[in-house]
C-alpha positions in Angstrom: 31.7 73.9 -10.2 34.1 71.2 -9.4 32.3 67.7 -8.3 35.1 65.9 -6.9 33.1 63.8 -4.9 30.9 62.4 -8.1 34.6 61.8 -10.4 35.5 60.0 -7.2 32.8 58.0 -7.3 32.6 57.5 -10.9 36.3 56.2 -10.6 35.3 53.8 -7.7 32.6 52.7 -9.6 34.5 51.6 -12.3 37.4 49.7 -10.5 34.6 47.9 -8.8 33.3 46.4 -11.9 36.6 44.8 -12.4 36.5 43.5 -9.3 33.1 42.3 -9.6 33.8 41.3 -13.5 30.7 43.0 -14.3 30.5 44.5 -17.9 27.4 45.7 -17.6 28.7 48.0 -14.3 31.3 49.0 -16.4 29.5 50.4 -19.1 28.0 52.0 -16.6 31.4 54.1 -16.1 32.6 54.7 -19.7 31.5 56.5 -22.3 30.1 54.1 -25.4 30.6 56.1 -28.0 32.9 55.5 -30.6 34.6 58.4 -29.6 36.0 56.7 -26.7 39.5 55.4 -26.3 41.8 53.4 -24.0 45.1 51.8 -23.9 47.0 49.4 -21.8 50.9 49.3 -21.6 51.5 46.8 -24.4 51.3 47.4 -27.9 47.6 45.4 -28.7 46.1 47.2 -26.1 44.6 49.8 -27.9 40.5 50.0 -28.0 38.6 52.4 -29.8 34.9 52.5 -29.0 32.9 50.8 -26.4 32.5 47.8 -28.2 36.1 47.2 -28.7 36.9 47.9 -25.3 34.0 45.3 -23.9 34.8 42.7 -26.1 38.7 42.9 -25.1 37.3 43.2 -21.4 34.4 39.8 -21.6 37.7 38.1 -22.3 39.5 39.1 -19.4 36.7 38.9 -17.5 36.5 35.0 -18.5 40.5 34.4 -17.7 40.1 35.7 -14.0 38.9 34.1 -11.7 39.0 36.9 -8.8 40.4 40.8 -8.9 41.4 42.9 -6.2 42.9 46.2 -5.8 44.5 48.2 -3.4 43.9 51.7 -4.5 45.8 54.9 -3.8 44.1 58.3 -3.8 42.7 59.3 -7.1 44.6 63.0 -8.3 42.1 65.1 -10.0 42.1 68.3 -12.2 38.9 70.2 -13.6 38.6 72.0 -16.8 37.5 75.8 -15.6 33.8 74.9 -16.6 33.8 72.1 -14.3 32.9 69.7 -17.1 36.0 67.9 -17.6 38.2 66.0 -15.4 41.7 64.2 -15.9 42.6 61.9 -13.4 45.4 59.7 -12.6 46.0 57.0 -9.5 48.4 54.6 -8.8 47.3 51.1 -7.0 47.9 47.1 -6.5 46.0 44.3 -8.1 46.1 41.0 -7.0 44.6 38.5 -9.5 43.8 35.0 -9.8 43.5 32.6 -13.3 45.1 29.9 -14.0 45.0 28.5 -10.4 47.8 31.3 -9.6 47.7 34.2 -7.9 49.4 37.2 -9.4 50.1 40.5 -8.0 51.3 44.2 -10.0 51.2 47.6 -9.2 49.6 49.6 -12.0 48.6 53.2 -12.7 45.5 54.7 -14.0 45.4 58.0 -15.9 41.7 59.6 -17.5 39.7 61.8 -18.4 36.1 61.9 -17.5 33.2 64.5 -19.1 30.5 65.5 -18.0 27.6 64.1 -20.8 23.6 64.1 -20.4 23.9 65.3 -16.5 26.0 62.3 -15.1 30.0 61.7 -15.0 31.3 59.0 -17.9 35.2 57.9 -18.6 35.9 59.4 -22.3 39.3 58.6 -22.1 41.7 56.3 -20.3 45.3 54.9 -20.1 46.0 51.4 -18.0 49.6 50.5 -17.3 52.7 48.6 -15.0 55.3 50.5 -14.3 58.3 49.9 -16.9 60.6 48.3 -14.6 61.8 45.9 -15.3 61.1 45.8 -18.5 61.5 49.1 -20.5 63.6 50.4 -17.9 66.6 48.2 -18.2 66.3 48.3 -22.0 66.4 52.6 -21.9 69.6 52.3 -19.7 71.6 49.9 -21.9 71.3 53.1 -24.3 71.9 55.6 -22.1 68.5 57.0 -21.0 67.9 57.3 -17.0 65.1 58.3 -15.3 66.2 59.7 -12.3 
């Protein structure tokens, strides 16, 4: 059976440890096997494993000073056993380092697995949107999106 409620929470749970900059509540969310896997929108952020992915992350942690989000509504989909789940949400961070306050939207996909009785991330892909960045670039040869 579907436990949207518990994916929900496991995906609040993790975008909380950002905001709190807490690695230890974040391995609380992901998986830390080797197994898992994440990637960002540009081309070094690619992490394979737990311990790549906190390492990467206990930097970023260290360059921001404070994280907040405004979140959309997380889209989910079970596997047919009930023991999978993608997800994918769109939301807003506003982020402070370097005395400056920055703000992006960004969009989360994932998928989540049921392991040892309790939700983890397994899987997960961090961007920006590609304007305006890959966007333009596409169009100067000849690809459009809408």
């Amino acid at each position: 059976m579907a436990d949207t409620q518990a994916v929900k929470q496991l995906i609040d749970k993790y975008m909380e440890a950002y905001t709190q900059r807490s690695i230890d509540a974040l391995g609380e969310t992901v998986s830390k096997d080797a197994e898992f896997i994440a990637y960002g929108t540009d081309e070094g952020e690619a992490w394979h494993g737990w311990e790549d992915y906190k390492n990467c992350t206990e930097k970023l942690f260290g360059a921001i000073k404070e994280l907040h989000w405004e979140r959309g509504e997380p889209h989910l989909r079970f596997s047919k056993d009930g023991n999978v789940c993608w997800f994918a949400e769109k939301l807003s961070g506003k982020f402070v380092t370097g005395g400056e306050e920055h703000e992006c939207a960004f969009r989360i996909t994932g998928i989540a697995e049921m392991q040892g009785g309790r939700w983890v991330i397994v899987q997960f892909h961090r961007s920006v949107p590609a304007h305006p960045h890959a966007v333009p670039y596409l169009e100067t040869h000849g690809v459009r999106f809408d």
